[in-house]
VMD Tcl script that draws the C-alpha trace (Angstrom):
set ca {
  {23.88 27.54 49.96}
  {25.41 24.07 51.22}
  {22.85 20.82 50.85}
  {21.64 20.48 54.26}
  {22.66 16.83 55.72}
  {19.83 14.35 55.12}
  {19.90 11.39 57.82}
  {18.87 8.31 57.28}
  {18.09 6.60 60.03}
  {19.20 2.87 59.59}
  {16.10 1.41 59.01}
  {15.41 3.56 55.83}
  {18.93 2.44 54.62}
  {17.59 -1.30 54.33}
  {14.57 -0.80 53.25}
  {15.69 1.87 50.16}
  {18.53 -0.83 49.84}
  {16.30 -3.84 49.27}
  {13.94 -1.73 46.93}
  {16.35 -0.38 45.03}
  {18.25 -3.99 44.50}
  {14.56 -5.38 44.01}
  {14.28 -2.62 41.19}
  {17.77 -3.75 39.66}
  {17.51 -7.50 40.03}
  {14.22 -6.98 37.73}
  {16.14 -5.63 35.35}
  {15.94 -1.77 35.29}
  {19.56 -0.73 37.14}
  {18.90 2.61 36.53}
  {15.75 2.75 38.29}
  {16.80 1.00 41.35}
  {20.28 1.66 42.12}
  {20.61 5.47 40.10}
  {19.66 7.64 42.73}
  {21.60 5.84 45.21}
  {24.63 7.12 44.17}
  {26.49 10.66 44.44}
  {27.68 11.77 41.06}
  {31.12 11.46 42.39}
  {30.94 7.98 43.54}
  {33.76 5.38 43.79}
  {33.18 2.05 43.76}
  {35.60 -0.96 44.25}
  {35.01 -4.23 41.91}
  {37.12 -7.21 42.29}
  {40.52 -4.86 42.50}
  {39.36 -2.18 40.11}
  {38.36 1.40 41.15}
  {35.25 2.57 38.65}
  {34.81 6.40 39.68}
  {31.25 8.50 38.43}
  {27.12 7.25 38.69}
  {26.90 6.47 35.28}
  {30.28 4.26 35.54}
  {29.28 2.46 37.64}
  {25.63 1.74 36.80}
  {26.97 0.35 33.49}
  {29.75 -1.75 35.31}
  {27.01 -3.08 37.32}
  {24.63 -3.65 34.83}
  {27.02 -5.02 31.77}
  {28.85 -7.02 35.02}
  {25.11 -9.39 35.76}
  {23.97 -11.93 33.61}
  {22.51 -10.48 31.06}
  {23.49 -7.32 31.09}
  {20.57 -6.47 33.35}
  {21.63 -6.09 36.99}
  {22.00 -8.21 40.26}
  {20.72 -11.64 39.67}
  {21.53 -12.69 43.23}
  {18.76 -12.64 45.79}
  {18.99 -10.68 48.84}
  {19.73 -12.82 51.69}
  {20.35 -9.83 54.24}
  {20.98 -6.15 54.50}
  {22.86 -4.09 57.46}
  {23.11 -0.74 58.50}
  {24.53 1.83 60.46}
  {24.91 5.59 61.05}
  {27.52 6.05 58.36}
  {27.18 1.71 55.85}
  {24.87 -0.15 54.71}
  {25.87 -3.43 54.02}
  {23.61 -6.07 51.52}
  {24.67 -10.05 51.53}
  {23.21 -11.83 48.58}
  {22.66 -15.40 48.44}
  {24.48 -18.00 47.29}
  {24.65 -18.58 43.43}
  {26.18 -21.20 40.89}
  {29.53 -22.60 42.80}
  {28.31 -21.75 46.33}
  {29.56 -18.74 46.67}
  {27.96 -15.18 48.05}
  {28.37 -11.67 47.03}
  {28.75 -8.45 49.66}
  {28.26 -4.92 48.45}
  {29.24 -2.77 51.26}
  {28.61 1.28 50.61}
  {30.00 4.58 52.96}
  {26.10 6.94 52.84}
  {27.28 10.37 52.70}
  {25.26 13.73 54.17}
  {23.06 13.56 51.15}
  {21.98 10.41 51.47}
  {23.34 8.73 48.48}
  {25.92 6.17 48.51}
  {29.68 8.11 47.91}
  {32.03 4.76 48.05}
  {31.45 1.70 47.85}
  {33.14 -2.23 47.92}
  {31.72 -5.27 45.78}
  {33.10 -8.47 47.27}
  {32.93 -12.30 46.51}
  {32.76 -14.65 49.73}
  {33.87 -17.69 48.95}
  {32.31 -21.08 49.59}
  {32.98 -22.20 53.03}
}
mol new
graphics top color blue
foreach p $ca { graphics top sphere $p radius 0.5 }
foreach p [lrange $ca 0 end-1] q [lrange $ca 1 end] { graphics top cylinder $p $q radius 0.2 }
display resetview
């Protein structure tokens, strides 16, 4: 039997967004970002394509200072029926950081886009 869809409506997309990215910017990327993501995910990082959850949890956590996950605050998180979008402040150098994801029918997060925004 199929996985029945699971929509989320966007509201719930921010706020498991922030939580999880809360979870991960204290350190434990696992915790907070793990169940995000389909097992299958795909996940764009500065030109490279990292494919598979446990992928990219490492690239994610080994890519942070420290090895330990998203050291950027949250300055604002989007959503839709289909993205969820989460804008983190501006760090060392001025510049911001965009993680845009595609939320499949099971609720997790099946592609997804890191970005840098330069300073303006």
């Amino acid at each position: 039997m199929a996985n029945a869809p699971t929509r989320l409506t966007p509201d719930e997309k921010i706020k498991r967004a922030r939580a999880g990215y809360e979870e991960a910017r204290r350190g434990n990327v696992e915790r907070g970002l793990g169940e995000a993501f389909a097992d299958d995910v795909v996940w764009h990082f500065s030109g490279k394509e990292v494919r598979g959850r446990q992928t990219v949890l490492a690239l994610m956590a080994g890519s942070m200072p420290g090895g330990k996950g998203p050291s950027l605050e949250i300055e604002d998180v989007l959503a839709g029926e289909k993205y969820v979008a989460v804008l983190f402040g501006p760090h060392a150098g001025g510049t911001r950081q965009i993680h845009f994801a595609r939320i499949n029918d099971q609720a997790k997060i099946s592609e997804g886009w890191a970005s840098e925004i330069p300073k303006a």
